[in-house]
C-alpha positions in Angstrom: -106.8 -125.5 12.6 -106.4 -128.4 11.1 -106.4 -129.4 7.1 -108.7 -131.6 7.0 -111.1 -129.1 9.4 -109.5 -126.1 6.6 -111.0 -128.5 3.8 -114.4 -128.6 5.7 -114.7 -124.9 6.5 -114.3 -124.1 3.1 -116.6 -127.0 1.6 -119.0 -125.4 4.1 -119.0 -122.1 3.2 -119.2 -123.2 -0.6 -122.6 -125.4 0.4 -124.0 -121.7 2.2 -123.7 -120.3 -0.9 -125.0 -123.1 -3.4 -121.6 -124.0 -4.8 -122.8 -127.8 -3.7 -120.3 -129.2 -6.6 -117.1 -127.9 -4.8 -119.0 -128.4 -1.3 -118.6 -132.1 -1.7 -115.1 -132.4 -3.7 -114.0 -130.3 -0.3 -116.1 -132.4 2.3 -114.5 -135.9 0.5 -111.2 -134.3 0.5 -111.4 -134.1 4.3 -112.3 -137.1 4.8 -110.0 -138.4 3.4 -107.2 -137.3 5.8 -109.9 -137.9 8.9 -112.8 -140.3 7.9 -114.0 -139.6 11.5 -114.5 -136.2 11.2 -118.2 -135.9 11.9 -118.7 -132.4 10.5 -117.4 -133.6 7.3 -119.5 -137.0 7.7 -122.3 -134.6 7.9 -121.6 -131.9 4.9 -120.7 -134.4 2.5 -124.7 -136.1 2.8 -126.2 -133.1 2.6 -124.2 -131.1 -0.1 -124.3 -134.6 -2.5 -127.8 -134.7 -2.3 -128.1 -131.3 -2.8 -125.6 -131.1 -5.8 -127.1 -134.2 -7.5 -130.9 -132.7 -7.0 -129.6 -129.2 -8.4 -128.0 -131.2 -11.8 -131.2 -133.1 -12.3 -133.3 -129.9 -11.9 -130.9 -128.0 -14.7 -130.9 -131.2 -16.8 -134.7 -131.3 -16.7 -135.4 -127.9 -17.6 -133.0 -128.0 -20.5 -134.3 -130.5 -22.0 -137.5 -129.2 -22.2 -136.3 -125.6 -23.9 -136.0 -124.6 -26.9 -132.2 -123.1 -25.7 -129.9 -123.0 -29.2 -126.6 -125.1 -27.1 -128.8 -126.8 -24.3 -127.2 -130.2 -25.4 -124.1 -128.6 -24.8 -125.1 -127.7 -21.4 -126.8 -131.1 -20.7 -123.5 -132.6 -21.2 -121.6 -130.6 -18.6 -124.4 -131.4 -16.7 -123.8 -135.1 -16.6 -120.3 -134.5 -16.6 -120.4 -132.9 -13.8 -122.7 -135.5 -12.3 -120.4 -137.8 -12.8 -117.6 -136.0 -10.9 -119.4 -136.0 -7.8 -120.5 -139.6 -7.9 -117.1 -140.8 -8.8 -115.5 -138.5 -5.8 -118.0 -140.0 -3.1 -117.8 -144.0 -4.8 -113.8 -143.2 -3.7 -114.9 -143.5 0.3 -114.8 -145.7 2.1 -116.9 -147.4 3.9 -117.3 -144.5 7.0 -119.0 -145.1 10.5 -120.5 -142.5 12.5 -118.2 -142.2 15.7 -121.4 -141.5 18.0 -124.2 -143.2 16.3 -122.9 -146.1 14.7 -124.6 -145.5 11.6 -123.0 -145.8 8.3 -122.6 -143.3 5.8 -125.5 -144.0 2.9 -124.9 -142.5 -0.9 -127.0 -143.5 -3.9 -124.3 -143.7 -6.7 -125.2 -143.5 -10.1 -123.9 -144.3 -13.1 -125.1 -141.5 -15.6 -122.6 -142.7 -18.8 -125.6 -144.0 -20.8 -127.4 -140.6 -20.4 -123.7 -138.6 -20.6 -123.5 -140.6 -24.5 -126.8 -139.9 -25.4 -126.2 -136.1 -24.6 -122.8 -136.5 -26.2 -124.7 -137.9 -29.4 -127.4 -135.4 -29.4 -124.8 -132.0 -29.0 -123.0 -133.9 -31.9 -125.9 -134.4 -34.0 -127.0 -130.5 -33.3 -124.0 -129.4 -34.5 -123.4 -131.2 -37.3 -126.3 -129.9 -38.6 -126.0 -126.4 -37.1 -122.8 -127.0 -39.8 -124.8 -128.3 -42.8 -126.7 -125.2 -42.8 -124.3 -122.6 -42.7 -122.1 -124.6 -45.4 -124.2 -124.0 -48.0 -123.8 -120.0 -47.8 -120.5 -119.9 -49.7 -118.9 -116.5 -47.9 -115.9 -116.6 -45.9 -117.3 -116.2 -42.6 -120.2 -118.5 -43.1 -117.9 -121.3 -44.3 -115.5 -120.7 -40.9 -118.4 -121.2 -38.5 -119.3 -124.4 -40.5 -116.3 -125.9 -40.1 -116.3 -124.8 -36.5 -119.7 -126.3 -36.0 -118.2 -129.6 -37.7 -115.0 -129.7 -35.3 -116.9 -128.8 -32.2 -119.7 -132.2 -33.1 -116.4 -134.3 -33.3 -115.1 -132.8 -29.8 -118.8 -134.9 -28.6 -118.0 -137.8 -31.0 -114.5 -138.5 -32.5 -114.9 -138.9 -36.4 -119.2 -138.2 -36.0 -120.3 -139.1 -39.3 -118.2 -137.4 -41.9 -118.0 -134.1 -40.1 -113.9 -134.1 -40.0 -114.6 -134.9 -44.2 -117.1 -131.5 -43.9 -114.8 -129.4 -41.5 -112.0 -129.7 -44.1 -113.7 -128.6 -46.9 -115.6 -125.4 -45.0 -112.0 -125.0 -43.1 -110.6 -124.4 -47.2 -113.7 -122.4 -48.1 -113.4 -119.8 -45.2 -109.5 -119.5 -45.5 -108.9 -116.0 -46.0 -105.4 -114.9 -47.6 -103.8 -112.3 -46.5 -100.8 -110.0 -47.7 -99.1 -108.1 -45.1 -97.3 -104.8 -46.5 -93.8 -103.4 -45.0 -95.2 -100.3 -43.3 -94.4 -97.1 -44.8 -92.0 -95.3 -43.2 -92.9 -91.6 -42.2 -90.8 -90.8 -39.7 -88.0 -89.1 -41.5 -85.4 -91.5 -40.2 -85.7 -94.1 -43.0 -82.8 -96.5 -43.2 -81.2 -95.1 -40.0 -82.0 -98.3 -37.9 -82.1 -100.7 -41.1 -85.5 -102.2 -42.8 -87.3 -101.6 -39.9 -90.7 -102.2 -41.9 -89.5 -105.3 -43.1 -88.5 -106.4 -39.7 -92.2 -105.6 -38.7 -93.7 -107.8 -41.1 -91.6 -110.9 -40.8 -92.1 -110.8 -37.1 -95.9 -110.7 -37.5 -96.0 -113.4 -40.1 -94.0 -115.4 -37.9 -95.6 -115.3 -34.6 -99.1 -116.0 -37.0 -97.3 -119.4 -38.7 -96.0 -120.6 -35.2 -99.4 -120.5 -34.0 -101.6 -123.5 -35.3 -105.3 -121.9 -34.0 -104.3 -118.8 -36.4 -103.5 -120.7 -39.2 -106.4 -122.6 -39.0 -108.4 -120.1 -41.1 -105.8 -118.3 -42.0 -103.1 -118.4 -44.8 -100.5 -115.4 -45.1 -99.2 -114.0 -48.3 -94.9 -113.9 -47.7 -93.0 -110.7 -48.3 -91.1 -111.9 -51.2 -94.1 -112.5 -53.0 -95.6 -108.9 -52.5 -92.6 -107.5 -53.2 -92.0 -109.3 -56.5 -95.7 -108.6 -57.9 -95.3 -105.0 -56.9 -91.6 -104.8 -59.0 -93.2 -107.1 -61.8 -96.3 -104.5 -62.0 -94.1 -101.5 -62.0 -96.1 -99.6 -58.8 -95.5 -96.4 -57.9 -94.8 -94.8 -54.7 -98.0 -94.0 -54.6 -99.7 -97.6 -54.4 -100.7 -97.6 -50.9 -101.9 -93.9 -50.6 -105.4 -95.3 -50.4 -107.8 -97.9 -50.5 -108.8 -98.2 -54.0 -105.0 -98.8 -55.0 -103.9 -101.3 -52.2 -107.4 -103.3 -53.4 -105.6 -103.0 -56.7 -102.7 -104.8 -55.5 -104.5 -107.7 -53.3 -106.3 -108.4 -56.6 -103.2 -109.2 -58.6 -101.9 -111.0 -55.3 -105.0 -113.4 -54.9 -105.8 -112.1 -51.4 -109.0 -111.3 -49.6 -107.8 -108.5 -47.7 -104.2 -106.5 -46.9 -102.8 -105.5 -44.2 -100.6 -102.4 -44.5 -99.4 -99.0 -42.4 -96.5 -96.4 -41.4 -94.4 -96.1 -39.1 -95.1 -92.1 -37.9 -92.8 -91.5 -35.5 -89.3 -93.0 -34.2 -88.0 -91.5 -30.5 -84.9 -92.2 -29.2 -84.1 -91.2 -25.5 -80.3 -90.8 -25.1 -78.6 -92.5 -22.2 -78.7 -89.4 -18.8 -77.3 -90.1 -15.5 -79.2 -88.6 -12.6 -77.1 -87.9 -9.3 -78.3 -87.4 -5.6 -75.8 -87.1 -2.6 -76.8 -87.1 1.3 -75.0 -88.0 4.3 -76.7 -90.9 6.4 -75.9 -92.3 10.0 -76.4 -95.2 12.5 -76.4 -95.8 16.0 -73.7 -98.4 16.0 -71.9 -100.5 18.9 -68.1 -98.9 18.4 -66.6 -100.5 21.9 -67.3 -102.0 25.6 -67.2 -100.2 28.8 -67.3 -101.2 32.4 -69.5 -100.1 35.1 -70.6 -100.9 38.6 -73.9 -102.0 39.2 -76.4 -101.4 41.8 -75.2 -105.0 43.3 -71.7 -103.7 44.2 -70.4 -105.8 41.0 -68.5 -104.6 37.7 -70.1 -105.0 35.0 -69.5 -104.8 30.7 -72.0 -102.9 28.4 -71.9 -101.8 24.8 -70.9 -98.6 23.7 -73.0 -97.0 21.2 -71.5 -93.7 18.7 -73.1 -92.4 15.6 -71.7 -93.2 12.2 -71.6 -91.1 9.2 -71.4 -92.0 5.8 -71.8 -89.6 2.2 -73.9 -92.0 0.1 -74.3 -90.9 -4.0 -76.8 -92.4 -5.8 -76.6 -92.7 -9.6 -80.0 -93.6 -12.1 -78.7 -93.9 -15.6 -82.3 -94.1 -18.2 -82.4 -94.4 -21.8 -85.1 -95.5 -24.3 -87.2 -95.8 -27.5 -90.7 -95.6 -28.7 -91.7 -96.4 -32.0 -95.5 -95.3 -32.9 -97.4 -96.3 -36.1 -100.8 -97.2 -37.1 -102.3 -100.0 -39.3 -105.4 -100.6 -41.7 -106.5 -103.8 -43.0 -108.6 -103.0 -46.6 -111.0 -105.6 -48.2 -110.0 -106.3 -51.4 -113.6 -107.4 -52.9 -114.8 -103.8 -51.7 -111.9 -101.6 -51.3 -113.5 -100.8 -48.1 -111.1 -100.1 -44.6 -112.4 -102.9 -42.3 -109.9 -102.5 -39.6 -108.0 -99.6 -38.5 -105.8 -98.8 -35.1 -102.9 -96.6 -33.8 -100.0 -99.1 -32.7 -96.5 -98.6 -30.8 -94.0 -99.6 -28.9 -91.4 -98.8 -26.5 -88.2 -100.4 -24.7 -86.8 -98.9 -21.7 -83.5 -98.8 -19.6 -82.8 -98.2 -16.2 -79.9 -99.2 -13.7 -79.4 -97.9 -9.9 -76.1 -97.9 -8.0 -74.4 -95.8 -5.9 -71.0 -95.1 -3.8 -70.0 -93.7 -0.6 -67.4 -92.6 1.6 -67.2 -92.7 5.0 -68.6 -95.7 7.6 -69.8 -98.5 5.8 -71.8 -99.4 9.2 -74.2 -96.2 8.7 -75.2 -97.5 5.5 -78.9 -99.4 5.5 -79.6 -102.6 3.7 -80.6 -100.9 0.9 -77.8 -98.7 0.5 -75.4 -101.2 0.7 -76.9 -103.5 -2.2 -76.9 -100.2 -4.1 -72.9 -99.7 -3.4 -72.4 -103.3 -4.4 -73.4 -102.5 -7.9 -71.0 -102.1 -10.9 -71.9 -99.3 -13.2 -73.7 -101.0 -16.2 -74.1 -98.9 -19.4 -77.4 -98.7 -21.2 -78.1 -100.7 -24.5 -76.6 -98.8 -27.9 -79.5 -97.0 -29.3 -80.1 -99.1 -32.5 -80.6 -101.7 -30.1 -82.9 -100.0 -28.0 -85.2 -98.8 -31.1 -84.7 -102.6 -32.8 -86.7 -103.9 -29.4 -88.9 -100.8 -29.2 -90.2 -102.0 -32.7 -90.5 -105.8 -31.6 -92.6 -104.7 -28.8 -94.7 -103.2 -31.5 -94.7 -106.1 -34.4 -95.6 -108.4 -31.2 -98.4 -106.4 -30.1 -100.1 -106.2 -33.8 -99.4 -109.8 -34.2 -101.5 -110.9 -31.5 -103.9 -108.8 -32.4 -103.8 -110.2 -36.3 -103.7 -113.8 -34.3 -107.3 -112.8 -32.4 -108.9 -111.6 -35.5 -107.9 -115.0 -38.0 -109.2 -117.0 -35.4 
C-alpha cells in the first residue's frame, strides 16, 4: 500500500470512530503526497465538516454551563478549531478526477472568538486567585499564585497577576530542613557519612529543579547542623515528633524531613560455573561421486564437532533500606511517612572452551570472546545502592513541593 493510501486508511478509521480532528490532519496529509486521490478528496469533506460541527456543539454547550474551567475548555476548543482550518486553507486548489468538481471548504477565522475565550479563562482565574489570596495558609496562598500564573499563560502580564503570583508564590513557600538520617544499621561509618550523602543528594536534585523550587525553599545541612551544636541536643532529638518540632521551630521551618537508615546488605562477589559439551554438523572436506548421468561429481562432507564450553556468572550487590517521616512543625503532627531503599547490582557472563571452535553457536562464541571483568569494590557498590535511594526520595520530595 501506498503512504498516502496508509495516511487515508488511518484518517478513516479515526473518522469511524469520531476522532474527526485527526481524521482530517490524516486525510490532508494524504493529499498532500496525491491531491488526486479521490478517497482522500472525499474523507477530508466529510470529516472537516464533521470536526468543525462537533467543536461548535462543545463550544455551545460550555458556554452555557455553569462548568468551574469551561473557559479553559472553550479555548482548546477554538484552538483546536483553528488547527483544522489552518490544515485544510494549506490545499490547494484540488479537482475531482471524475466529476470535475472542486473541492469546497468554508474556512474560518475563529482568532476574535479564540481572544475573547483567552480573556475570559484569564479573567476567571485571576479572580479564582483573588479569592483564595486572602486566606493566609500555605496551601491557599500556593493555589493563588497558581491561579495568577495559569491567567497570564491566557494573557501575558493580565492585569497585575505576575505582581499577585509573586507575592502568593512568597506566602505559600514552605521551608523545609532535611535531617541526615539516623543510622540504625550497626555499620555506622563503615561506608563514610552515608546520611549526609543522602541529604545533599536530595537537596540537590530539589535546587536543580526550578518547578520544585517554585514553592519550595530548603533548609542546608550546615545550618541544621550548626543550630543543633549551638542548642546543645541530645542524641535523643529526633526520637519523636514533639522534639524534631522543637528543632524546626528554632530553624524557622514549616516542616522536617528526617529518617534512618535500618538496614545495610552487602552481597559479596560469587562466581557460578556450568560446563557441557556441545556439537555441530559442520562441512570438514569434499568428496567425489558419480552421478546418475555417468559424470563425477564434488559434494560436501559433513562430521560432527565437539566442543566443552564453561560458562562463568560472577554477581555481587547492595541494598540499602530506610524509611522517612516528614513532621509539621506548627502541630508536631507526622504528615508523611514511607519505607524507602535502594539497591545496585552486578553481573557479568563469559565463558571458555576447548575443543572445535566450529561447534560453538553464536551465542557461545560472544560469551568466549569476553574478558573476565571483576565486580565493583563493595563500598562502591553500597555508595550507588544508597544514591538509588536518595534519588528515589528526592523525586518523591520534588512531587510533593510542587
Amino acid at each position: 500500500m501506498t503512504q498516502y493510501g496508509k495516511l487515508e486508511k488511518a484518517a478513516r478509521q479515526n473518522y469511524a470512530i469520531g476522532i474527526y480532528d485527526n481524521a482530517v490532519i490524516g486525510a490532508v496529509a494524504s493529499l498532500k503526497l496525491n491531491w488526486d486521490y479521490e478517497k482522500s478528496q472525499i474523507l477530508v469533506q466529510d470529516a472537516f465538516k464533521a470536526a468543525v460541527k462537533n467543536h461548535i456543539t462543545k463550544i455551545s454547550t460550555l458556554k452555557g454551563s455553569t462548568e468551574k474551567f469551561r473557559w479553559d475548555n472553550v479555548v482548546k476548543e477554538y484552538e483546536n478549531l483553528i488547527k483544522i482550518n489552518n490544515a485544510v486553507g494549506e490545499l490547494p486548489t484540488i479537482q475531482n478526477k471524475k466529476t470535475k468538481e472542486v473541492l469546497k471548504f468554508e474556512i474560518v477565522d475563529y482568532s476574535t472568538e479564540l481572544a475573547e475565550a483567552k480573556n475570559n479563562a484569564a479573567e476567571f482565574h485571576y479572580q479564582e486567585g483573588l479569592d483564595l489570596s486572602k486566606k493566609s495558609d500555605l496551601d491557599t496562598q500556593k493555589k493563588a499564585a497558581k491561579e495568577f500564573k495559569t491567567s497570564c499563560s491566557y494573557i501575558p502580564e493580565y492585569k497585575d497577576a505576575m505582581i499577585l503570583y509573586e507575592k502568593s508564590r512568597k506566602a505559600g513557600l514552605k521551608r523545609i530542613a532535611i535531617i541526615p538520617f539516623e543510622d540504625k544499621s550497626g555499620k555506622q561509618g563503615k561506608y563514610g557519612d552515608l546520611s549526609g550523602f543522602i541529604v545533599d543528594d536530595i537537596v540537590s536534585m530539589v535546587l536543580n529543579d526550578p518547578a520544585a523550587t517554585e514553592f519550595l525553599e530548603i533548609i542546608t545541612r550546615d545550618q541544621i547542623e550548626r543550630v543543633i551544636q549551638e542548642q546543645k541536643f541530645g542524641s535523643t532529638v529526633f526520637v519523636d515528633e514533639s522534639s524534631v518540632a522543637d528543632v524546626g521551630k528554632i530553624l524557622g521551618v514549616h516542616e522536617i524531613l528526617t529518617g534512618q537508615i535500618s538496614q545495610i546488605i552487602y552481597t559479596p562477589e560469587r562466581t557460578v560455573d556450568k560446563t557441557y559439551q556441545t556439537k555441530q554438523k559442520v562441512v570438514t572436506g569434499k568428496e567425489k561421486y558419480t552421478g546418475k548421468d555417468g559424470k563425477t561429481h564434488t559434494r560436501d562432507v559433513y562430521s560432527d564437532v565437539y566442543a566443552k564450553v564453561t560458562t562463568y556468572t560472577k554477581t555481587s550487590g547492595a541494598k540499602i533500606t530506610g524509611s522517612y517521616k516528614i513532621i509539621d512543625v506548627a502541630t508536631a503532627k507526622l504528615k508523611k511517612t514511607e519505607s524507602v531503599s535502594g539497591e545496585e547490582s552486578f553481573q557479568f557472563e563469559w565463558a571458555t572452551f576447548s575443543g572445535d571452535k566450529n561447534a560453538l553457536d553464536y551465542s557461545e562464541i560472544k560469551l568466549a570472546s569476553k574478558q573476565e571483568e571483576f565486580a565493583p569494590v563493595e563500598d562502591n557498590l553500597v555508595t550507588d545502592a544508597t544514591k538509588t535511594l536518595s534519588r528515589s526520595l528526592g523525586r518523591t520530595i520534588i512531587d510533593y513541593a510542587k
